[in-house]
Residue frames relative to the residue before (quaternion, step in Angstrom):
aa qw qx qy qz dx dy dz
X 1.0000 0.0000 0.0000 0.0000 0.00 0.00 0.00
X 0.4453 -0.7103 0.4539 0.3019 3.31 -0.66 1.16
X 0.3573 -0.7697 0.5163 0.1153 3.62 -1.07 0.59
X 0.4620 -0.7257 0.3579 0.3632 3.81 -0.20 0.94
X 0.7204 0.5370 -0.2799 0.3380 3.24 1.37 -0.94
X 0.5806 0.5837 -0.3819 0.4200 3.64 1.34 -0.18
X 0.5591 0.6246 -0.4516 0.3054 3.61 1.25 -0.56
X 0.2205 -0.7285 0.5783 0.2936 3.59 -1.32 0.21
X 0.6076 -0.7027 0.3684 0.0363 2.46 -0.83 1.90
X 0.1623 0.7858 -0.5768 -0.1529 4.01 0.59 0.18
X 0.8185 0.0124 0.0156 0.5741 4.14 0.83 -0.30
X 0.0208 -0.7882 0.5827 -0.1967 3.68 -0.30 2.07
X 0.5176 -0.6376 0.5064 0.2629 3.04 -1.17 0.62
X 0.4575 -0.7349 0.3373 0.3699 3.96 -0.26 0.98
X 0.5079 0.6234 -0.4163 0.4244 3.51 1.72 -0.99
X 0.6591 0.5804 -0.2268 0.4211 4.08 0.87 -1.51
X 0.6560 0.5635 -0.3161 0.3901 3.17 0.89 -1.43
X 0.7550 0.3954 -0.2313 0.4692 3.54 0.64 -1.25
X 0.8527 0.2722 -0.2941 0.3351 3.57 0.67 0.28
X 0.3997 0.7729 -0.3807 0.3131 3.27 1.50 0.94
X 0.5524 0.4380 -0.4797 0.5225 3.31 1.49 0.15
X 0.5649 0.6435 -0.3992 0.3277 3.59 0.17 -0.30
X 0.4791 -0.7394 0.3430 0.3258 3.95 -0.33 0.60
X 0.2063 -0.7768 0.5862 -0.1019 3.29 -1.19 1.73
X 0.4289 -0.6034 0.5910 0.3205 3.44 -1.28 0.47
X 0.1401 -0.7162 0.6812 0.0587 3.61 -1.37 0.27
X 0.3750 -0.8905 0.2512 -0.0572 3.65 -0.63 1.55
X 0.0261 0.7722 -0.5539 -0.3101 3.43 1.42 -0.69
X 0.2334 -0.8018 0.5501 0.0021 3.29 -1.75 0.65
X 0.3235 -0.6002 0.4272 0.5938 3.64 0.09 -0.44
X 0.4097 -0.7015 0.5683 0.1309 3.09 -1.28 1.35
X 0.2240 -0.8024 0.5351 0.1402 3.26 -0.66 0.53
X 0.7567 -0.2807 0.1486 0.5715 3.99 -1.81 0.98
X 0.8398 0.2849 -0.1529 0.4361 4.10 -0.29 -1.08
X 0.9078 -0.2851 0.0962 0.2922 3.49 0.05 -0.08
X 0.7776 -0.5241 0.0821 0.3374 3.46 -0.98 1.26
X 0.0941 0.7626 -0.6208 -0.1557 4.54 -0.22 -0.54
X 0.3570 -0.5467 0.7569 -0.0275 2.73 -1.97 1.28
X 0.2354 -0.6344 0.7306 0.0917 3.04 -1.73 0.42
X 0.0619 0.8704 -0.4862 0.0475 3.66 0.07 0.84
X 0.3380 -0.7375 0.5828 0.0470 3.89 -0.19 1.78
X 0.2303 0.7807 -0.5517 0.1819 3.95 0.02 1.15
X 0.7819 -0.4440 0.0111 0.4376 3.34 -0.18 2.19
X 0.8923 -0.2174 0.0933 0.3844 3.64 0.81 -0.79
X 0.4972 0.2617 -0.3102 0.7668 2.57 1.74 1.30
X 0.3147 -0.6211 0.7175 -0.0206 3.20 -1.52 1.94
X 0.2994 -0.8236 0.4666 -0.1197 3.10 -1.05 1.35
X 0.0625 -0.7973 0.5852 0.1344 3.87 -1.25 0.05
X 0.1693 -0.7325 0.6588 0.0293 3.64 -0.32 1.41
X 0.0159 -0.7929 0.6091 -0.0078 3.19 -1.28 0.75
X 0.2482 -0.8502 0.4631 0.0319 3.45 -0.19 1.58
X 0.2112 -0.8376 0.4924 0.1070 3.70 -0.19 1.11
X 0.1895 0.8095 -0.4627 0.3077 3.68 1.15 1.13
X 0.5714 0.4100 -0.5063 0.4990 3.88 0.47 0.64
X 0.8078 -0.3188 0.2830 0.4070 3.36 -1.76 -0.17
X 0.4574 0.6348 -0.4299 0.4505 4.11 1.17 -0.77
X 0.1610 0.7884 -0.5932 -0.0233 3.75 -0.76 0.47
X 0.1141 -0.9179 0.3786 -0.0318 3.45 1.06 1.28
X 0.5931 -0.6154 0.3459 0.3871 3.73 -0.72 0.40
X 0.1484 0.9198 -0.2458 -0.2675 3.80 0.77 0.04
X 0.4280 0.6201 -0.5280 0.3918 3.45 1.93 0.08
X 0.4255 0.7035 -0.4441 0.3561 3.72 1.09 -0.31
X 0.6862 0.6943 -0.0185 0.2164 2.93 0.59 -1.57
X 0.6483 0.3670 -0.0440 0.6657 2.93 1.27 -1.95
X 0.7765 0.2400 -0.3778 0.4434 3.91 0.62 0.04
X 0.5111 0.4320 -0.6324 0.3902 3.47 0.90 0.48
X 0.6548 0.4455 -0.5338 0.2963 3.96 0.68 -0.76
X 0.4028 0.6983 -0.4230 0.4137 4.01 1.46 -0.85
X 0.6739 0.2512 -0.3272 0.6129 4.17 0.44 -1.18
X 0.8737 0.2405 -0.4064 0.1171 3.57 -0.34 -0.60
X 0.2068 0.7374 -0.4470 0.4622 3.12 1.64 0.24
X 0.7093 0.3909 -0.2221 0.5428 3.87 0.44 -1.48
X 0.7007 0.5293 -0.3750 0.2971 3.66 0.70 -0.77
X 0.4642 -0.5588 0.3653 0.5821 3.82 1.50 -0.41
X 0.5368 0.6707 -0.4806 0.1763 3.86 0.63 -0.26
X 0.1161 -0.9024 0.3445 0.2315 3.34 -0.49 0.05
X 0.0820 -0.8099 0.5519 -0.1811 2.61 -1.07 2.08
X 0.5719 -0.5624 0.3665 0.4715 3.53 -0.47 0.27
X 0.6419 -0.5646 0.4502 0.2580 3.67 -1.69 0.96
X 0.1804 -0.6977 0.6740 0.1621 3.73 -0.39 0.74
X 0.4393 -0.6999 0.5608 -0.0516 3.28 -1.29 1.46
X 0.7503 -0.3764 0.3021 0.4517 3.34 0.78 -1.71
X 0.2321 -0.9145 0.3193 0.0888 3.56 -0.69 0.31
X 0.2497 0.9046 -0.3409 0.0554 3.49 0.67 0.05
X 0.4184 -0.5678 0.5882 0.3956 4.20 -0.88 -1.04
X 0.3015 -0.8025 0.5102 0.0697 2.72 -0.96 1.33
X 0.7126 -0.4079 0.1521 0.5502 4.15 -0.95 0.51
X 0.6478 0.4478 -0.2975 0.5397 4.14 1.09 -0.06
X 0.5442 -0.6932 0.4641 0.0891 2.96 0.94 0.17
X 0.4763 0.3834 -0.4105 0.6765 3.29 1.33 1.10
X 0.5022 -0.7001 0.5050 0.0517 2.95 -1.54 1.57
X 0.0107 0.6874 -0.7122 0.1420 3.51 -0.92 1.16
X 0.3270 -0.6364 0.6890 -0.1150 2.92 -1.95 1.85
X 0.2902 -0.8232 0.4879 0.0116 3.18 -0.88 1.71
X 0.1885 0.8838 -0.4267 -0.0367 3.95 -0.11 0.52
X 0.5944 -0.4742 0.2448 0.6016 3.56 -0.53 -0.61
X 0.3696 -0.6378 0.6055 0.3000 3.52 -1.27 0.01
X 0.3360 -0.7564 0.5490 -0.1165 3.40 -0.78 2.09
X 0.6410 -0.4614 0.2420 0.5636 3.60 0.67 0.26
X 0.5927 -0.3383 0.5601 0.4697 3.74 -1.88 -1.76
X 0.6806 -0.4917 0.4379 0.3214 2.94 -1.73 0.96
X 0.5254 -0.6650 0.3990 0.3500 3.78 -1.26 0.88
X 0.2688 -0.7806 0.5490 0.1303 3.59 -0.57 0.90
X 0.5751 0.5599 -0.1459 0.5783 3.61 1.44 -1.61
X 0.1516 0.7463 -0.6481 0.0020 3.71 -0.88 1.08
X 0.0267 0.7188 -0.6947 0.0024 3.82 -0.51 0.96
X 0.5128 -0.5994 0.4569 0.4111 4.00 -0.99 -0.12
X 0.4687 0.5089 -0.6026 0.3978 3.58 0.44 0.60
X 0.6380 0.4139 -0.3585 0.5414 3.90 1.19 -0.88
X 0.5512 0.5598 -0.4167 0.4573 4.01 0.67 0.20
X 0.4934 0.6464 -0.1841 0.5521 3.37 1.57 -1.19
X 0.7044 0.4472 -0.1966 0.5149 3.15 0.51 -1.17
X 0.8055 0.4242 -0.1906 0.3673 3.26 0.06 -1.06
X 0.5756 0.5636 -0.3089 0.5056 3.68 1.10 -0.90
X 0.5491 0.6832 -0.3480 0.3326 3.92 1.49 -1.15
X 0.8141 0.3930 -0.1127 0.4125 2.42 0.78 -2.49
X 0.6764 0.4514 -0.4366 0.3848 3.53 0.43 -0.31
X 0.6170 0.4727 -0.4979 0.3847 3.53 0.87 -0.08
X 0.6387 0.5608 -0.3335 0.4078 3.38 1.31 -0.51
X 0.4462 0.7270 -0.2819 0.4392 3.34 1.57 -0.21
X 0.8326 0.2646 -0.1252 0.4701 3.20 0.77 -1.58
X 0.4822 0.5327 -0.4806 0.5028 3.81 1.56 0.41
X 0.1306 0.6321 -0.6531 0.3961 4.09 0.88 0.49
X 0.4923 -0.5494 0.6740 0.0389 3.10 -1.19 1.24
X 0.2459 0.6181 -0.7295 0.1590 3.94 -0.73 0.89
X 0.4322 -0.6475 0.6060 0.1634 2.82 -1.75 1.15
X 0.3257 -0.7145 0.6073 0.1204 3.87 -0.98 1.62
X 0.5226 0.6939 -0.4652 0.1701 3.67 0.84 -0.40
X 0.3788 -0.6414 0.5684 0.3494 3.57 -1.19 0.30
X 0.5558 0.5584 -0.5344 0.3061 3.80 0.59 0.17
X 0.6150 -0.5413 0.4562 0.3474 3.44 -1.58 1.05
X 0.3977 0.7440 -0.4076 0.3496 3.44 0.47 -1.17
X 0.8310 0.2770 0.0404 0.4807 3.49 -0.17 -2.07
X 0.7671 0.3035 -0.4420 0.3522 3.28 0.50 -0.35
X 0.5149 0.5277 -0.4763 0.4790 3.66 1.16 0.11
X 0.6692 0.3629 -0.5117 0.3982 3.95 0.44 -0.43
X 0.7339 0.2996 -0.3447 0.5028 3.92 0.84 -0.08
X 0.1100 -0.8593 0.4595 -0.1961 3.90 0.12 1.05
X 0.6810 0.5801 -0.2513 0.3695 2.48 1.30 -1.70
X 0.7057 0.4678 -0.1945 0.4954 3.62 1.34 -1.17
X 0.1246 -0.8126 0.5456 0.1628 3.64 -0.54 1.08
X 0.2141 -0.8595 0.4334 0.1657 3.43 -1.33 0.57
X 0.3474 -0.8542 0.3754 0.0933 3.52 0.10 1.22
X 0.5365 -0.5409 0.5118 0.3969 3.40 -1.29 -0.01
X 0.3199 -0.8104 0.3712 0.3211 3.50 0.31 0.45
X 0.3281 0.5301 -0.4909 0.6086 3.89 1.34 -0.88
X 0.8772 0.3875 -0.1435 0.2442 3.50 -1.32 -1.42
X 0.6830 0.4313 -0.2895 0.5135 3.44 1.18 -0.38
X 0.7878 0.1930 -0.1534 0.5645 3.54 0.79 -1.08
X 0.7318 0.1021 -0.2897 0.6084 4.08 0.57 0.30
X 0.0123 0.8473 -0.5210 -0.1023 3.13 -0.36 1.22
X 0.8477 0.3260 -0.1053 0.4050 3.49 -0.75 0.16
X 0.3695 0.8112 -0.3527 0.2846 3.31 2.31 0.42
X 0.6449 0.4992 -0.4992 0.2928 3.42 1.20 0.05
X 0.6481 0.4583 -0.4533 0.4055 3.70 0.86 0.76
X 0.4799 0.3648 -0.5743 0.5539 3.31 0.97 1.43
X 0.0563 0.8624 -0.4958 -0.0848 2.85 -0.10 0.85
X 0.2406 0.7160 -0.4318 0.4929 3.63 1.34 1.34
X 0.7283 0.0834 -0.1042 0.6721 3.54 0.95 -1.09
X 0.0672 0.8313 -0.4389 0.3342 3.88 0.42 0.62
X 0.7835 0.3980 0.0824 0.4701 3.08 -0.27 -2.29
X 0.8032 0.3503 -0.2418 0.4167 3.51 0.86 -0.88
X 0.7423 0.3757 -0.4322 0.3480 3.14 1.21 -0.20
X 0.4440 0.6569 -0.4259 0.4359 3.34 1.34 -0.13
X 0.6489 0.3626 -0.2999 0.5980 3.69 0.75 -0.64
X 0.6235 0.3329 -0.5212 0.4783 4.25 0.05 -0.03
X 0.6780 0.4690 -0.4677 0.3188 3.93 0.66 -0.62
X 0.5938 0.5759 -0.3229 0.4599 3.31 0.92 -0.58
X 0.6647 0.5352 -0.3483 0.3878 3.55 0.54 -0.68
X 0.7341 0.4089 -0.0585 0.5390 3.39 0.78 -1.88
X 0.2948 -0.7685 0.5464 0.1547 3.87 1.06 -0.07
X 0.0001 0.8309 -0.5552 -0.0368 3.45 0.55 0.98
X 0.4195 -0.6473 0.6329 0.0666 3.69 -1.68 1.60
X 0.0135 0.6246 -0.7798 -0.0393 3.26 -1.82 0.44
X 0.3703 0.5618 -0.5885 0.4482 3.66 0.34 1.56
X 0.6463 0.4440 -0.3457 0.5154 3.55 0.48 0.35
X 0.1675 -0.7948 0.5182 0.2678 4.04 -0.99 0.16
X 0.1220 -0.8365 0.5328 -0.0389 3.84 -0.60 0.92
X 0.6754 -0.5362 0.4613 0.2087 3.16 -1.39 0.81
X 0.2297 -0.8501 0.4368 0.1837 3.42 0.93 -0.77
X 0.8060 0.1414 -0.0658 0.5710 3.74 1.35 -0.50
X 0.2296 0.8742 -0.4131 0.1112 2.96 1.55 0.26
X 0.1878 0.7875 -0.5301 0.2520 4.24 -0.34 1.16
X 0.6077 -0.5601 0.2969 0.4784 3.81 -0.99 -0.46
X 0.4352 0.6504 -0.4542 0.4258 3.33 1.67 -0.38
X 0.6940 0.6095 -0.0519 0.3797 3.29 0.78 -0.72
X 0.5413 0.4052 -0.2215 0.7027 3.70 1.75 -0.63
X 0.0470 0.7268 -0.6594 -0.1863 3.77 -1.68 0.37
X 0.2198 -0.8369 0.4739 0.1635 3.15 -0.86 0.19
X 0.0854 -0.8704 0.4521 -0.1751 3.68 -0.91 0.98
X 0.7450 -0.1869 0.0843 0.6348 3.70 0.15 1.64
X 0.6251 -0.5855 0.2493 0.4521 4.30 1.36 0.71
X 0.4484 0.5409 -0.5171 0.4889 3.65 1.43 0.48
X 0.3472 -0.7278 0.5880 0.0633 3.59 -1.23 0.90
X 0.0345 -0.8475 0.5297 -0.0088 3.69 -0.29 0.41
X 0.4376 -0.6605 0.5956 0.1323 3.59 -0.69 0.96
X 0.2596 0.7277 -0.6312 0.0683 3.74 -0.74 0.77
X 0.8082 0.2999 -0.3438 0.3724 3.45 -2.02 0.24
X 0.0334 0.7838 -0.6146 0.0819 3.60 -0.02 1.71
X 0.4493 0.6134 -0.6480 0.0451 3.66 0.94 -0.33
X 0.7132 0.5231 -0.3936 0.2506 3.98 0.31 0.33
X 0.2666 0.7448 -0.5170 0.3270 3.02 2.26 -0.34
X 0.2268 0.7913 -0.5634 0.0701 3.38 -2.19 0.77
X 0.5789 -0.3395 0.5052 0.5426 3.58 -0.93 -0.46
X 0.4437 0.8143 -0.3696 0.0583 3.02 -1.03 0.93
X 0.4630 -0.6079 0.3559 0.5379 3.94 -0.19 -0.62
X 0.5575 -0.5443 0.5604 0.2809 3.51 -1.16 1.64
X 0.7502 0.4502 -0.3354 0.3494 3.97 -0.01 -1.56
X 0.6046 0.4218 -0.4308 0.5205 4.22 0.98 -0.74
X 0.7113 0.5178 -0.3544 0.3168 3.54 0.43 -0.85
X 0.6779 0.4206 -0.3177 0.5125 3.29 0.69 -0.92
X 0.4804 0.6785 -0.4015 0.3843 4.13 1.11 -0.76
X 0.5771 0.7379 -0.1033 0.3343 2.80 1.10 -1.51
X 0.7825 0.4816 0.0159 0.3944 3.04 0.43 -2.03
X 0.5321 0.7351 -0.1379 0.3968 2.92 1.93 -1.06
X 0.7646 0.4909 -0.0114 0.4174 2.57 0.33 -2.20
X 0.6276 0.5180 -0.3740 0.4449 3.88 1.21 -0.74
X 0.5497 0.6412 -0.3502 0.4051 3.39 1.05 -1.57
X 0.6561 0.6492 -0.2035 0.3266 3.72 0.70 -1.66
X 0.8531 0.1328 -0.0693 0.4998 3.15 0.42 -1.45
X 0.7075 0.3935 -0.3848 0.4433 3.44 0.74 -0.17
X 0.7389 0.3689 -0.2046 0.5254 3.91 1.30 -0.59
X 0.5722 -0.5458 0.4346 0.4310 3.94 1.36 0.25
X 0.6355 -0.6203 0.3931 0.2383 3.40 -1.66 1.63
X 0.7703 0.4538 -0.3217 0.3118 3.66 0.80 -0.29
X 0.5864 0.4521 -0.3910 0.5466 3.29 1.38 -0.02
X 0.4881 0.6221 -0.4431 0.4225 3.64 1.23 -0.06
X 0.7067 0.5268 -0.2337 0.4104 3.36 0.88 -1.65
X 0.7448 0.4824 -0.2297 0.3998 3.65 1.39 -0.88
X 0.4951 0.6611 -0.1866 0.5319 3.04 1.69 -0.24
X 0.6165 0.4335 -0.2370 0.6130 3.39 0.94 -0.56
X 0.7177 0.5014 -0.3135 0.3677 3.28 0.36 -0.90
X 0.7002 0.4526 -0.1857 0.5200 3.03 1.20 -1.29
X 0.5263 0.5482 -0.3720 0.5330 3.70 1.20 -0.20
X 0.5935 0.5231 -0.3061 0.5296 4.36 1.25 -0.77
X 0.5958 0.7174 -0.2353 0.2737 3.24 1.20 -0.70
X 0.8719 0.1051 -0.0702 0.4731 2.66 1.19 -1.35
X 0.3840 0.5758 -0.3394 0.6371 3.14 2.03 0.29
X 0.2284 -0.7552 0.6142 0.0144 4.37 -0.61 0.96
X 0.8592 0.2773 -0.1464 0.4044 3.33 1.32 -0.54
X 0.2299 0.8942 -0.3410 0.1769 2.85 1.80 0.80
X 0.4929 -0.7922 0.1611 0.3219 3.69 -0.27 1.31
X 0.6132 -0.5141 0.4506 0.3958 3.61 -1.10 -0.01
X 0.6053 0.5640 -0.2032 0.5237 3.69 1.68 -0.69
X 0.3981 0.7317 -0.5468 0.0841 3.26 1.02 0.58
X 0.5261 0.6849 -0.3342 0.3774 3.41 1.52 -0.68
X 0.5637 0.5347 -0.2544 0.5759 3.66 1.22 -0.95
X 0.7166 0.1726 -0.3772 0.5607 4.05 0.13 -0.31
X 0.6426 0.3671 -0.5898 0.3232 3.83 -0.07 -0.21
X 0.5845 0.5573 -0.4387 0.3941 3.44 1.13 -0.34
X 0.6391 0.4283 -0.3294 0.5474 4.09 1.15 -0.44
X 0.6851 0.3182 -0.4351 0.4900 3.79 0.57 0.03
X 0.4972 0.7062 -0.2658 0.4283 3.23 1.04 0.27
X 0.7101 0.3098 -0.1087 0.6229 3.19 0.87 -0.93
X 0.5517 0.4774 -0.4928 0.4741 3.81 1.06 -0.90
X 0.7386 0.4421 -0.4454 0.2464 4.05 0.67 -1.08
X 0.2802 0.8290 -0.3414 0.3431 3.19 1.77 -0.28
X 0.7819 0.4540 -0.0087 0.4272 3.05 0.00 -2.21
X 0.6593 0.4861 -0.2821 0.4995 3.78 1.25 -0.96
X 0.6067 0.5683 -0.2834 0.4782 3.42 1.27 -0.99
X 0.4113 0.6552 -0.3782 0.5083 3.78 1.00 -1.12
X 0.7765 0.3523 -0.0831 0.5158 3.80 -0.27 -1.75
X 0.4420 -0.7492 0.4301 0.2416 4.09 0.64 0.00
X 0.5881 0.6696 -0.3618 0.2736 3.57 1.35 0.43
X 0.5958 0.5262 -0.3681 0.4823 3.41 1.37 1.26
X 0.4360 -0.6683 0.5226 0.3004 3.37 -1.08 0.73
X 0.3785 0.6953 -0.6079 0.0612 3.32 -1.13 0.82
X 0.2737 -0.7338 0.6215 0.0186 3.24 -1.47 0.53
X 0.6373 -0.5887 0.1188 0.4828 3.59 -1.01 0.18
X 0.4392 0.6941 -0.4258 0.3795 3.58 1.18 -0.03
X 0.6329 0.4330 -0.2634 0.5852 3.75 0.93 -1.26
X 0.6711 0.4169 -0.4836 0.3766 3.87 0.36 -0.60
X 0.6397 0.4807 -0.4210 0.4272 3.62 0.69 -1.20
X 0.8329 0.2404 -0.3788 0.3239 3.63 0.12 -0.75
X 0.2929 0.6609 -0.5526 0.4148 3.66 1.20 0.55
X 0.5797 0.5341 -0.2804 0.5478 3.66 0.64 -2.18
X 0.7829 0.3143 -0.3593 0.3990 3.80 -0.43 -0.84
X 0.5716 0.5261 -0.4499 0.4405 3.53 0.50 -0.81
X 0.7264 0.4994 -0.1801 0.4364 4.22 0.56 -1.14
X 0.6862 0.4139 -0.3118 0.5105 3.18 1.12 -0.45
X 0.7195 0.4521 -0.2792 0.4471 3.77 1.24 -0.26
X 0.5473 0.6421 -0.2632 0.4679 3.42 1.56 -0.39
X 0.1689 -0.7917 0.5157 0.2807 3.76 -0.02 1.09
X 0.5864 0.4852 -0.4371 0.4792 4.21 0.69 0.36
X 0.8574 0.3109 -0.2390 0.3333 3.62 0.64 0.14
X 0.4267 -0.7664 0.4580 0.1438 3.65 -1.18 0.77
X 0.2912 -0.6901 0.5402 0.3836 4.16 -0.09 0.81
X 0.7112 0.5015 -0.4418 0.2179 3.45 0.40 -0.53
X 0.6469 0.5944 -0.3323 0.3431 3.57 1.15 0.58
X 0.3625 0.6620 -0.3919 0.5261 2.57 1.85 1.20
């Protein structure tokens, strides 16, 4: 079991710092696709260690200063503590511990969610091309967006062709910052205070994939009518919500496709049927690429 006191510490909180020799509990969690979580009970402050020990080798001083700005920004995300490398040399990011993933869905927590993510994607990012600005915002990386969220899709070359032809259509933006995985796996909850966690995908990006996204999980993994209300409630508060929505459910689609392909999604026959239905109503997709 990994001890706090062996990590190197490269930026601790002074309150943490002074009580990591002192004897703590140490939790297993469900670990998630990239990398191991702890729950760590330290004298008066309950914790979340995250151990970046799978193949995912994500930027995490990034990380710990994008939750630092959005922490300042009113969003609500858990308190980064500290960051450092642990005796393996894999990097692990210390924050507060915000509660358990939301299990209970009613449409006030849709409500919720449809808000916060709109409040998410009004983050202030600088679009400028001056150096200057893009070094005071670092914290937010900006990817190729093909390559980041379908990787390696040009050897399927079944679902290929289509996404190259939906990017082109929908002209995909990176003027906008996004969560990138934004779902309930993703939301905790604690005494009715909700808490946004796991940005290693936060970025520049396009509000309309993200939210598609966000959609499309709710749908098949939480049932077509809280999808449909979600969305709705996601038009609500978004006035300029595109005309292309059919074209990104058709790219978060195919990305779940491409993730499924590689075995790193839960599904069962309930998630397949409402996958199959989702493909059979979408005029850009084919069931038989399942």
């Amino acid at each position: 079991m990994i001890q706090l006191s062996c990590i190197h510490w490269v930026q601790l909180d002074e309150a943490i710092r002074q009580g990591i020799g002192q004897e703590h509990r140490m939790i297993p969690l469900k670990p998630g696709l990239e990398a191991d979580v702890m729950r760590v009970e330290l004298y008066d402050h309950d914790c979340v260690l995250k151990i970046w020990n799978k193949e995912s080798r994500p930027d995490i001083e990034r990380q710990y200063q994008l939750l630092q700005k959005l922490i300042q920004s009113g969003i609500q995300v858990s308190r980064p503590y500290g960051w450092g490398i642990d005796q393996h040399r894999n990097q692990v990011l210390l924050t507060s511990y915000d509660g358990v993933p939301v299990t209970r869905l009613d449409q006030e927590i849709l409500r919720q969610m449809a808000q916060t993510l709109h409040d998410i994607h009004q983050y202030p990012v600088n679009v400028s091309e001056s150096q200057a600005e893009q070094l005071e915002q670092d914290y937010i990386p900006r990817y190729n967006f093909v390559d980041y969220f379908f990787p390696q899709v040009a050897k399927h070359e079944d679902i290929y062709p289509i996404v190259h032809d939906l990017i082109q259509r929908v002209q995909i933006t990176q003027n906008h910052f996004i969560h990138g995985d934004y779902n309930l796996g993703n939301i905790v909850e604690m005494n009715g205070k909700y808490t946004i966690i796991d940005w290693t995908n936060g970025q520049c990006g396009d509000p309309r994939y993200d939210a598609a996204w966000s959609v499309f999980l709710i749908t098949i993994y939480k049932g077509e009518e809280y999808g449909e209300f979600y969305q709705a409630e996601l038009r609500a508060v978004n006035s300029s919500m595109p005309d292309e929505e059919p074209a990104f459910e058709a790219l978060a689609w195919l990305r779940w496709v491409l993730l499924s392909r590689g075995g790193d999604v839960p599904r069962d026959l309930g998630v397949m049927r409402r996958v199959l239905n989702i493909s059979s109503q979408n005029p850009y997709l084919d069931p038989n690429l399942l």
